[in-house]
N, C-alpha and C positions, 0 to 999 in steps of 0.2 A: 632582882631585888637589890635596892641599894641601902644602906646605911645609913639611918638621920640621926643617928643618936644624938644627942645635942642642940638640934637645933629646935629652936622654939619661934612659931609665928607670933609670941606675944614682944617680941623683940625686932620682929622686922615691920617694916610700910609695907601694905601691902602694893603690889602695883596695880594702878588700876586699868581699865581699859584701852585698850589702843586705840581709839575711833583717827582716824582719819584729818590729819592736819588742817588748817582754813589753808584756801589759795593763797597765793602769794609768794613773794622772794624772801630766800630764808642764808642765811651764812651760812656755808656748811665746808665738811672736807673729807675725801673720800678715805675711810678706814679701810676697807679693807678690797681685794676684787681678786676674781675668780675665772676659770674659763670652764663654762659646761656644756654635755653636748645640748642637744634642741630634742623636743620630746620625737621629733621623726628620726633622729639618728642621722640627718641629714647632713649637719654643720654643726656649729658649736657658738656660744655667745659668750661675752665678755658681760658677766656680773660685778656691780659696783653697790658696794657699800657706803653710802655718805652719814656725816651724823652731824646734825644742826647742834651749832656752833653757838650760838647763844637767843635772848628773846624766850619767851614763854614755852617755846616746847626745845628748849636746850636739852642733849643727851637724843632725840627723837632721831630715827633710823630711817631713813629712804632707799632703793633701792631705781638701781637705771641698770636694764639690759640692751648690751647694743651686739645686734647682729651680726658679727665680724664675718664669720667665716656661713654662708647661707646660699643654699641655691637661687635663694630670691635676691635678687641683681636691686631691684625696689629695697630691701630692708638692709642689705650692705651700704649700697649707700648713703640710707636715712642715718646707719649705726657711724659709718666713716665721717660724716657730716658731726655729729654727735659729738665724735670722738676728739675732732677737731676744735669744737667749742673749747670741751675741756681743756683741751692742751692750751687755749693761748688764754682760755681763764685762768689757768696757773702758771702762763709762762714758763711749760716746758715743751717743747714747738718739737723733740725729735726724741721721745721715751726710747728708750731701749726694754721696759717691762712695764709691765700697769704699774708696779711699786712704785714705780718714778713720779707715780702722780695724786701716792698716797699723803695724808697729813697735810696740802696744801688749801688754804682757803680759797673760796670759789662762793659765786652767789646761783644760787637755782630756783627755779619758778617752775612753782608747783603747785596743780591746777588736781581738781577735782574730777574722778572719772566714774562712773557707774561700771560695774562689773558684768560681764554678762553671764556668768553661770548662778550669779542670786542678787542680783541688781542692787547687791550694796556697795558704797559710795568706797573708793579706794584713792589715794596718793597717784601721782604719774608725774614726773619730772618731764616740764617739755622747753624747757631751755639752761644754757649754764652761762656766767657771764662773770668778768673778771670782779671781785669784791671792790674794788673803788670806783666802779660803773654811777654814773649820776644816776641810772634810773633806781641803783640802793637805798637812794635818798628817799624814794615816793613813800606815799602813804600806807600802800600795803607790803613792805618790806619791816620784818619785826627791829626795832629799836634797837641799836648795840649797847651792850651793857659797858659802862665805865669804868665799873671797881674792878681795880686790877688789870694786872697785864692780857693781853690777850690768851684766848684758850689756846691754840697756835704756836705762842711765843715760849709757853709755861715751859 
């Protein structure tokens, strides 16, 4: 049991539902990352935490797991390809820890997936690409906001 004393919902937003981002390329930077094992106990993955950086769903949470360590020789190297993007979307080409590649801006494209244990529509990050990439410009890349310094920079 925990303790609310004090706190009252007539004082907070509530949050509302999470549905699922529109596709598209979004700012983002990776907060936080993790290494867990794989539900076979076989390997382990590298968990990444990104948080869009500005545009309409600024503060909004995605997640990328890349299979680092995996008997499947197939998903090492999808994760090491992955990993790779990230590194030179941040220009840091030789981490010595995931931190190395925390808080830096990056653009990612993220597409829409169907899930298969209740075929609701979920987030899926399938590429990273450096933020002043000309394809940031296009149409479905969210608008950078002006006012003020960057979120990044703060």
């Amino acid at each position: 049991m925990a303790n609310l004393n004090g706190f009252n919902a007539n004082d907070v937003e509530p949050n509302s539902s999470f549905e699922p981002i529109p596709a598209g390329k979004y700012l983002a930077a990776i907060t936080a990352s993790e290494t867990k094992p794989t539900k076979s106990g076989g390997g382990s993955y590298l968990e990444l935490t990104l948080s869009i950086l500005e545009g309409d769903f600024k503060g909004r949470m995605l997640w990328a797991r890349l299979n680092l360590d995996n008997p499947n020789a197939t998903a090492v190297k999808i994760a090491r390809g992955d990993l790779s993007a990230i590194c030179r979307a941040v220009n840091v080409m030789q981490p010595k820890d995931s931190t190395d590649l925390h808080n830096l801006p990056l653009v990612v494209n993220v597409k829409l997936k169907k899930r298969v244990d209740n075929d609701e529509l979920t987030n899926e990050i399938k590429g990273f690409e450096p933020k002043q990439s000309p394809e940031t410009s296009n149409a479905s890349c969210q608008k950078p906001v002006s006012d003020g310094p960057a979120p990044w920079k703060r």
